[in-house]
C-alpha positions as CSV (number, residue, x, y, z in Angstrom):
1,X,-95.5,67.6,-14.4
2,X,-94.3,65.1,-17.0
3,X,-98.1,64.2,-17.2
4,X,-98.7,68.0,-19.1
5,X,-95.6,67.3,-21.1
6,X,-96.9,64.1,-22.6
7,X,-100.0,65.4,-23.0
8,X,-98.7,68.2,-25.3
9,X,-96.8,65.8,-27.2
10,X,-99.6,63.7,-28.0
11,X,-101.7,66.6,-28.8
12,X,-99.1,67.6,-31.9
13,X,-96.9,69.9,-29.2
14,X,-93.8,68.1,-29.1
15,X,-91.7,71.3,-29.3
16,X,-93.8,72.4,-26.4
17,X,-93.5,68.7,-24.7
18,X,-89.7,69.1,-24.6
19,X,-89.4,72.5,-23.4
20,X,-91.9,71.5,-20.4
21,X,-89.6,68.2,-19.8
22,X,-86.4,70.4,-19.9
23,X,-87.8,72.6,-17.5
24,X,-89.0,69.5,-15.1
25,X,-85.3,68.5,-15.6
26,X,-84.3,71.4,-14.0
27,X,-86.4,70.5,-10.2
28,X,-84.1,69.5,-7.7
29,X,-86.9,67.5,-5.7
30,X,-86.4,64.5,-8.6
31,X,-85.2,61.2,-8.0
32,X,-83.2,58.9,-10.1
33,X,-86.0,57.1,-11.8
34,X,-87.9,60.5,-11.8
35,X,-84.8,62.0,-13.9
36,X,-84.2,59.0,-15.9
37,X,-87.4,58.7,-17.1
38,X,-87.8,62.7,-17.8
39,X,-84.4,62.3,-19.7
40,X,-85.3,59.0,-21.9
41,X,-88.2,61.0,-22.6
42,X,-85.9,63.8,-23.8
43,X,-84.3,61.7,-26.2
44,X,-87.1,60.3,-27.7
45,X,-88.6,63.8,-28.5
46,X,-85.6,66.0,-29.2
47,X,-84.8,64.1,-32.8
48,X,-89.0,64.7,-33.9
49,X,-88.5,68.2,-32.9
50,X,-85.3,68.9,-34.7
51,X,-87.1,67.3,-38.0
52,X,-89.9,69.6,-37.7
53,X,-87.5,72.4,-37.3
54,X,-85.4,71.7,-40.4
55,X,-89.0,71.3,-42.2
56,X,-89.5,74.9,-40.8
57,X,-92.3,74.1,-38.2
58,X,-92.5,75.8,-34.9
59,X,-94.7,75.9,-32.1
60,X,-96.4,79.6,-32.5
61,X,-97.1,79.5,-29.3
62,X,-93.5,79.3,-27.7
63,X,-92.3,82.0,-30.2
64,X,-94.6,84.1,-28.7
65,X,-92.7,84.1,-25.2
């Protein structure tokens, strides 16, 4: 639900929020504002996680999967 995803990303998960909004990407029950929000959302999150990456933060919890 993008609900949970923007949930984690305001609670400091946005690695977590992304991989949630990628996987809600994936439903085939979405419409086109569905999708088109879920994807704007996408892009707004993807260039914070890739900076936290190349400062060498990760979400412990997803390396645990």
């Amino acid at each position: 639900c993008e609900a949970w995803a923007e949930a984690a990303y305001l609670n400091g998960r946005p690695e977590r929020a992304l991989v949630q909004l990628n996987n809600l990407k994936k439903r085939s029950d979405l419409d086109y504002y569905a999708r088109a929000r879920i994807e704007a959302r996408i892009a707004a999150i993807t260039p914070v996680v890739l900076e936290l990456r190349r400062q060498g933060i990760r979400d412990p919890d997803l390396d645990r999967r």
